[in-house]
C-alpha positions in Angstrom: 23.2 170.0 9.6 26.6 171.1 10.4 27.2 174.1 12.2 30.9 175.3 13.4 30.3 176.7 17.0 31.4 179.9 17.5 31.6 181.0 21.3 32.2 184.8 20.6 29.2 184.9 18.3 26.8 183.6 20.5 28.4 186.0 23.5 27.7 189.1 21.1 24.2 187.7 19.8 23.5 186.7 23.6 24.5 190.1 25.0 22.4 192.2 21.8 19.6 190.1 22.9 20.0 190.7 27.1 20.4 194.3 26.6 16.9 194.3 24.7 15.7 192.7 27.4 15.2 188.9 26.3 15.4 187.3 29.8 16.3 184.0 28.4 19.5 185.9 26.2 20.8 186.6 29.8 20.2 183.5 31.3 22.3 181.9 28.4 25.1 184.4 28.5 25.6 183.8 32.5 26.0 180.3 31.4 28.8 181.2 28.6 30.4 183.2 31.8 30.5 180.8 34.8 33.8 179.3 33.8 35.4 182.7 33.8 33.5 185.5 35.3 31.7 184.1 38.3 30.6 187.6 39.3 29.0 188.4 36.1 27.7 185.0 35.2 25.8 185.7 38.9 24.5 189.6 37.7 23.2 187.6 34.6 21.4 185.0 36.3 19.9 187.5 38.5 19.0 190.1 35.8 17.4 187.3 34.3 15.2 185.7 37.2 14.9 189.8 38.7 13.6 191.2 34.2 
C-alpha cells in the first residue's frame, strides 16, 4: 500500500494522543522534534519514560 507521508499529520495525531496520555504518542513526537526542538524533543522523551 501506498501511503503519502504527511509530517504535520502525524505531529497533530502524535500530540492528541500524548496529551491523552499515550506514553508511546510522546515518545514518537520527541522523535519528530529532535531535528528542530532539542528542548522539547527532551520534555517528550521524559514525559514519556516519567507517564
Amino acid at each position: 500500500m501506498d501511503v503519502a507521508r504527511d509530517p504535520a499529520r502525524a505531529a497533530a495525531l502524535y500530540q492528541t494522543a500524548c496529551d491523552a496520555g499515550v506514553l508511546a504518542a510522546c515518545n514518537r513526537l520527541g522523535a519528530l522534534y529532535e531535528r528542530q526542538d532539542a528542548a522539547r524533543a527532551v520534555a517528550l522523551y521524559r514525559k514519556a519514560c516519567e507517564g
